[in-house]
Every structure is written in C-alpha cells, then in structure tokens.
TORPA-903442 format. One line per 3 residues: for each residue x, y, z of C-alpha. Coordinates in Angstrom, 1 decimal. Example, Ala and Ser with C-alpha at 12.3 -4.5 7.8 and 13.67 -1.06 7.14 Angstrom:
12.3,-4.5,7.8 | 13.7,-1.1,7.1
This chain:
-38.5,-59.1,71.2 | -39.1,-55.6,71.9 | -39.9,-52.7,69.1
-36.6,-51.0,68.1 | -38.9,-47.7,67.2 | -40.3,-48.2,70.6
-39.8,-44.7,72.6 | -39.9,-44.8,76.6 | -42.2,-42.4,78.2
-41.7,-38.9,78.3 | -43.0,-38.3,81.9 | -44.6,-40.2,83.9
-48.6,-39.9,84.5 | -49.1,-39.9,87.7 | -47.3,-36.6,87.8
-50.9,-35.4,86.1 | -53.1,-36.5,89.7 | -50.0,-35.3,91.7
-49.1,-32.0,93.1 | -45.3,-31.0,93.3 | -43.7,-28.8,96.0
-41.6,-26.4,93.5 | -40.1,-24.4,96.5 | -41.0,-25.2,100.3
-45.0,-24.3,100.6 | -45.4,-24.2,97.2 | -47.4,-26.5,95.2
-48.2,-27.2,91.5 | -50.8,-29.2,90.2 | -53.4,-30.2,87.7
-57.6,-29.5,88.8 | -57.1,-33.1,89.8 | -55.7,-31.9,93.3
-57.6,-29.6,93.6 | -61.0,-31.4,93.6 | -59.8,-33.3,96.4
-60.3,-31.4,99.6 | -58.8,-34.4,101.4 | -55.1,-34.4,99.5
-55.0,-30.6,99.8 | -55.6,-30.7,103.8 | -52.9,-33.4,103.7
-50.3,-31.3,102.4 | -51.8,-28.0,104.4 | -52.9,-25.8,101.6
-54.4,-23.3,102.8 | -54.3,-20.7,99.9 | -55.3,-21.7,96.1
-54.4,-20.1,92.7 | -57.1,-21.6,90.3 | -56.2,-20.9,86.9
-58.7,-22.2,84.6 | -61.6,-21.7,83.0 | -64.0,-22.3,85.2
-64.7,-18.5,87.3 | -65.8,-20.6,90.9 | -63.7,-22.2,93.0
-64.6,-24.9,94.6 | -64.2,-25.3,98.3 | -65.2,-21.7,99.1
-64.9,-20.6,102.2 | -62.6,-23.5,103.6 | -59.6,-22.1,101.3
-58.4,-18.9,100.5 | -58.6,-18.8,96.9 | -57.3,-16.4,93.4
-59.3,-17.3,90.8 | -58.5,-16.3,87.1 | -60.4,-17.5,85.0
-58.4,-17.6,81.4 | -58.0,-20.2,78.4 | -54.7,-21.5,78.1
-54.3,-19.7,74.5 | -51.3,-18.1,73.1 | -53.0,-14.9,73.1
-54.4,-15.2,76.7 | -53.2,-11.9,78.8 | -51.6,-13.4,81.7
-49.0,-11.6,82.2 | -51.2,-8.6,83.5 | -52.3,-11.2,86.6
-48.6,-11.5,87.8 | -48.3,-8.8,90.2 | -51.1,-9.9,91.7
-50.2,-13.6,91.5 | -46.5,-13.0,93.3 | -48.1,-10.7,95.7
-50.5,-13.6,96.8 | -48.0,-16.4,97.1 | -45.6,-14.4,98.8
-47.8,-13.0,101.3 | -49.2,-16.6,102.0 | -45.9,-17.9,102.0
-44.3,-15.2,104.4 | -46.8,-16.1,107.1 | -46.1,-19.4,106.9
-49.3,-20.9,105.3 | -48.9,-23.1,102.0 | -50.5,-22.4,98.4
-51.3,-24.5,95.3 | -51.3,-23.1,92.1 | -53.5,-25.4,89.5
-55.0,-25.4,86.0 | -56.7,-27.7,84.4 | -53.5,-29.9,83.5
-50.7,-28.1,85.2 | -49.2,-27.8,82.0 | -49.2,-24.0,80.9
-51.2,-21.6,83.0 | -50.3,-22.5,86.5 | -46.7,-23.3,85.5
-46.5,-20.4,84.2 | -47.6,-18.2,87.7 | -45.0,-20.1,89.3
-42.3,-19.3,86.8 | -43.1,-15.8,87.1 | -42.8,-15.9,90.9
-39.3,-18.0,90.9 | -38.4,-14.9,88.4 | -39.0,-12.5,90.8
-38.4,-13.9,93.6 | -34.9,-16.1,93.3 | -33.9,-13.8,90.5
-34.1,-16.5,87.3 | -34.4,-16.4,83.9 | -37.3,-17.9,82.7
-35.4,-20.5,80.8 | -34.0,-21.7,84.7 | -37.2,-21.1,86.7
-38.9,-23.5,83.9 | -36.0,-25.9,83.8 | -36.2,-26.0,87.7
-40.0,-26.9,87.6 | -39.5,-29.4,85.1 | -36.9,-31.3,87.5
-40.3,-31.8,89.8 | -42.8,-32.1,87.0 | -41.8,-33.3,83.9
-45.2,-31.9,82.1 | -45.0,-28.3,82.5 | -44.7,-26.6,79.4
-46.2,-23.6,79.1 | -47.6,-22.5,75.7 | -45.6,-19.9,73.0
-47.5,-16.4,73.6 | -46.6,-17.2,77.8 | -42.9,-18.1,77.2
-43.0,-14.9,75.5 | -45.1,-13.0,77.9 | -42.3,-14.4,80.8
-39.7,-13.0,78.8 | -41.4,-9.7,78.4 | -41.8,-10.0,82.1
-38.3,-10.2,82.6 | -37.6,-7.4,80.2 | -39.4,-4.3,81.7
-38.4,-5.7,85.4 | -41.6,-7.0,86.6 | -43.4,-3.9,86.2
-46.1,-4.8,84.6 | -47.1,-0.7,83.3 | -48.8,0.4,80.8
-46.3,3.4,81.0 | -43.7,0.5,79.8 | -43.5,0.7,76.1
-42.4,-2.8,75.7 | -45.8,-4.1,78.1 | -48.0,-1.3,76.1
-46.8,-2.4,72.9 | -47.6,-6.3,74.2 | -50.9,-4.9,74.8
-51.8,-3.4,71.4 | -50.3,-6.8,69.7 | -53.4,-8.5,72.4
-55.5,-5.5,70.3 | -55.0,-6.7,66.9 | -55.1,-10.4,67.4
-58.0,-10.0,69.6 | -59.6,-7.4,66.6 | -58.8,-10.0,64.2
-60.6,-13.4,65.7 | -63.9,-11.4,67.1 | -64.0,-8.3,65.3
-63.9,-6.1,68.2 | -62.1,-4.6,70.9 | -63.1,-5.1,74.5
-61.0,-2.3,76.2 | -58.3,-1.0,74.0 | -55.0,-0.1,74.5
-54.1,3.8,74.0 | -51.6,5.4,74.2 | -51.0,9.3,75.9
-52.3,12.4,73.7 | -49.8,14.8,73.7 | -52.0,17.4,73.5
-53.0,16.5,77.2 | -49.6,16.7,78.3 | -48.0,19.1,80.6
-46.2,21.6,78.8 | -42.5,20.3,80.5 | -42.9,16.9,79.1
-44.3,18.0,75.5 | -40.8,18.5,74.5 | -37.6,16.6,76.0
-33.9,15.9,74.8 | -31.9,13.1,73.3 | -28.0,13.7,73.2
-29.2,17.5,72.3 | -31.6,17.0,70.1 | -35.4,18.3,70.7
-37.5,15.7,70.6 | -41.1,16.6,70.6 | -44.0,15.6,69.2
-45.2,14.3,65.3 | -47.4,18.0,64.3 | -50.4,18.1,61.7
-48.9,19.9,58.8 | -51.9,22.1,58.4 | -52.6,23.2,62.3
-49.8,22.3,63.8 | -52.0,20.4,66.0 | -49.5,17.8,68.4
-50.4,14.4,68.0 | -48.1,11.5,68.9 | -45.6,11.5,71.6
-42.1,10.8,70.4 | -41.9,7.3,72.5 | -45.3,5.7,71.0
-44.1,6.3,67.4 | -42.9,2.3,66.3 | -39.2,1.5,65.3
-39.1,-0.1,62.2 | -37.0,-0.6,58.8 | -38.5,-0.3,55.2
-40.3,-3.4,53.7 | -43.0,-5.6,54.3 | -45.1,-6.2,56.4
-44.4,-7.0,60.4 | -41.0,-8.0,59.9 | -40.1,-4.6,59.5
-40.8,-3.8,63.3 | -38.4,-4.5,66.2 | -41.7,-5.9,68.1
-42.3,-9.5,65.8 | -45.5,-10.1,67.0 | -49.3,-8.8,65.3
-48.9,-5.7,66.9 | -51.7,-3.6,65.4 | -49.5,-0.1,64.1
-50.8,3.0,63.0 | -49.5,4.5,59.7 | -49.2,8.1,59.7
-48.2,9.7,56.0 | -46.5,12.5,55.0 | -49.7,15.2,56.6
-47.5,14.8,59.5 | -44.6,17.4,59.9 | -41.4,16.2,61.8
-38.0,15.9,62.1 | -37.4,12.4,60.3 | -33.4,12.8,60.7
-34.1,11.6,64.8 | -35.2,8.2,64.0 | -32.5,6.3,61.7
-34.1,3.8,59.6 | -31.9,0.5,59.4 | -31.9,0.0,55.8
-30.5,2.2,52.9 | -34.0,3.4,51.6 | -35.5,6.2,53.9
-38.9,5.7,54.6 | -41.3,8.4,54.9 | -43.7,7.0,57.0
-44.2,6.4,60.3 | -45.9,3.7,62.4 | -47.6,4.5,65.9
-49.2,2.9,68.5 | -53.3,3.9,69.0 | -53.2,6.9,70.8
-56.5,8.6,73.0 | -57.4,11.2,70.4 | -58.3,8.1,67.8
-62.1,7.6,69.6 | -63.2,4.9,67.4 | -61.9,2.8,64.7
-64.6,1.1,62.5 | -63.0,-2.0,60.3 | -60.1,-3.9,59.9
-58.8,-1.0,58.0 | -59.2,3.0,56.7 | -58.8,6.0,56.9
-57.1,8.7,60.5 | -58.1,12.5,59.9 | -56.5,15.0,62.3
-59.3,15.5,65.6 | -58.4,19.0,65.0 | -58.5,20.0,61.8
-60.0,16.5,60.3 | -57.4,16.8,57.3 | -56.5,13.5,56.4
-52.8,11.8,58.1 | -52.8,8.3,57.1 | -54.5,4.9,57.6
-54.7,2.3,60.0 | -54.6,-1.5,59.8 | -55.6,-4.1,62.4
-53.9,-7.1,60.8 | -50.9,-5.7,61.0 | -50.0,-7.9,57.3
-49.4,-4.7,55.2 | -49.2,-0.9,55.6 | -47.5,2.0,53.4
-43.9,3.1,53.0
C-alpha cells in the first residue's frame, strides 16, 4: 500500500551530473560537468563560465575560461559581473563556439548569468527567462538578493553604472550589509561631491523649479547633489525608504539649508530631515554610527547609521 503523504519528486537528480542546452551553444550545469573534460569535449565546449568559489579553473589552457569566484549569498554582488558575463557568451556564441556556465550546483549563481543573458538578449523578464530554464532544469533557483539583483538589472536597462541611482543605491545597501557582518568596508560606494562639479550641472531644473544642491547653513558650502538625497516618508526605520533593502542612508539635520518644498513627503507629517547616500567629501566613517561635520567649516549636519534600523525625523 503506498504512503498517502508520500510526495513524488520535485526534479529529477540526474539533472545535478547533467548539463542542459538552455539556447543552442549554451550550456548549464553543476561543477559536476565541469570536472569532466571528457563530457565537455563531447558536447564541444569550448568556453567556460566558472562561478564558484573556488578562483582556478580547472583545465587551463585547453578551455577558454571566466572565472568569478563568489559565494552564492544573498548579498553576493553579481550583478556587477553581467556585462562582462553577456559580453563573453555572446562573443563565443557569435563565432560559433559553445560555452558552459557552472557553479557548484547549478542552482543559483550560474543560473543566474544565464538569466541575465536571456534578459538581454531575447528581451525577457526575469520571471520568463527563469521559467524558460526551469523547463530544461528543474533545479535552478536562484537565491533572493539575485532575483532581486535580475530585477534591478532589468530596471536601469542593463547598464550596470554607478551613475544609475537605482545600481548606486544597490551598491551602498552591499555597503551596509557588508559593514554590518565584518565591520568594514572594502571599497565603498560614494557618491559625486558637488563641490567638484562643473558649474552647469551644480544647478538644473525640474518643471521650473531650481534644483540645486543641499548648502551648509553656516558657509554655504555645497554638499549633496539633489539626485543622491533618498526618497522617503516619515516613520521608522527602512520602511520609510522607496529602496526596501539595508541600504546604509545618511541623515542630514536641520545645519543643512534647502528648499524642502521640492521633495513632497508622502505622509501628512513633514519631515525635516533628509537622508543621503555617502558622498566623496565623507573620507572616513569610524563605527556603526556618529556624528558628519561640514569638510568646510566642520560645524556639525547630522549623523550617520550603517544599520540602516533607525535614524532621526
């Protein structure tokens, strides 16, 4: 008699010592493949994306290979790799030459190149390119932070710039989180001083309106750039920020002179604060938390917090 609770198998395992053709000359895998020198002349690989933790390939010299060595982590910056990635396949792929993309499972990191290239390249969502990848292998899932990181890929149109707010602001959320689990940062994310700026971009318009720069009070002294100031509502905490994630804002206080009429708050109570990203005049910031003093002046204009959990309205 056979279990009633009994579930059937989600995927089958061989698909884990198997590599898939997701369009024609590409191939996703597990390390399993890729170990094999044998398989991968069967199916005429000649170019490999290895995407795990290990930094050396393997078969050097008899493969042409892209190695990025990353954890498959939530917080893992892959998303800065697919420019290169798409470049890599396509030009392999345009001369007619074949390429396997592999991690350690060909779960997460590799499926997630290839999603990023089907994006790109066949114009899909990332929802379709992953649904089309899971038709050939039923275990790719990639992990939360690079679902998000595809969507955010989508979003500023594969541009991967720091000049994109939305990627920069992805990059200072890497800041905090990476602040917060080893106390440091390894190369920062800053954003533009406006005191470095060319005089015609200090100051542009929105529907008539001047929109320049947030001004110490006491020497006038130009400090953050209108588009690195974050949106956000009154209350708590980082739900009060379009961007969800840890994204490690600056508060600036009341020592900073603006207009506060051109950013609407979204909620009755106005708030007198404002929230930026880390800009290039802030050289060093010692701690989860304290104290930012104008680099003019040094007269004090707010606090900063790394977490991200609280700040002041």
């Amino acid at each position: 008699m056979s279990d009633p609770f009994s579930q059937p198998p989600r995927f089958d395992s061989k698909q884990f010592r198997q590599a898939q053709e997701i369009l024609p000359g590409l191939f996703l895998s597990g390390a399993l493949v890729s170990e094999s020198r044998e398989e991968m002349k069967e199916l005429g690989i000649t170019h490999i994306i290895q995407v795990t933790d290990i930094p050396t390939p393997r078969f050097p010299g008899e493969f042409i290979y892209k190695v990025i060595p990353v954890p498959d982590m939530d917080e893992t910056n892959l998303i800065k790799h697919l420019p290169s990635t798409y470049e890599f396949i396509h030009g392999a792929l345009k001369s007619g030459r074949k390429v396997l993309v592999h991690c350690q499972a060909g779960a997460s990191r590799s499926v997630t190149i290839v999603c990023a290239y089907l994006m790109k390249e066949k114009k899909m969502s990332a929802l379709e390119a992953l649904t089309h990848i899971q038709a050939l292998r039923q275990v790719a899932e990639p992990n939360d932070g690079f679902m998000t990181q595809l969507l955010l890929y989508a979003a500023i149109g594969y541009d991967v710039n720091v000049n994109q707010t939305a990627y920069r602001r992805f990059l200072i959320a890497s800041d905090a989180a990476q602040r917060e689990m080893f106390g440091y940062i390894e190369d920062m994310t800053l954003a533009a001083d406006p005191q470095n700026a060319p005089a015609r971009t200090a100051v542009t318009m929105t529907a008539g309106i001047q929109q320049g720069p947030l001004k110490c009070k006491k020497c006038r002294r130009a400090l953050v750039a209108r588009e690195s100031v974050v949106t956000h509502t009154p209350g708590q905490g980082q739900v009060s920020f379009e961007y969800r994630k840890r994204d490690a804002t600056l508060h600036i206080s009341e020592a900073v002179q603006s207009d506060i009429s051109a950013i609407t708050p979204k909620a009755a109570t106005v708030c007198q604060s404002y929230f930026i990203e880390p800009v290039e005049w802030i050289q060093e910031l010692h701690g989860m938390e304290g104290k930012i003093s104008c680099p003019k002046c040094d007269s004090k204009l707010g606090t900063f917090n790394w977490s991200g959990e609280h700040g002041y309205y």
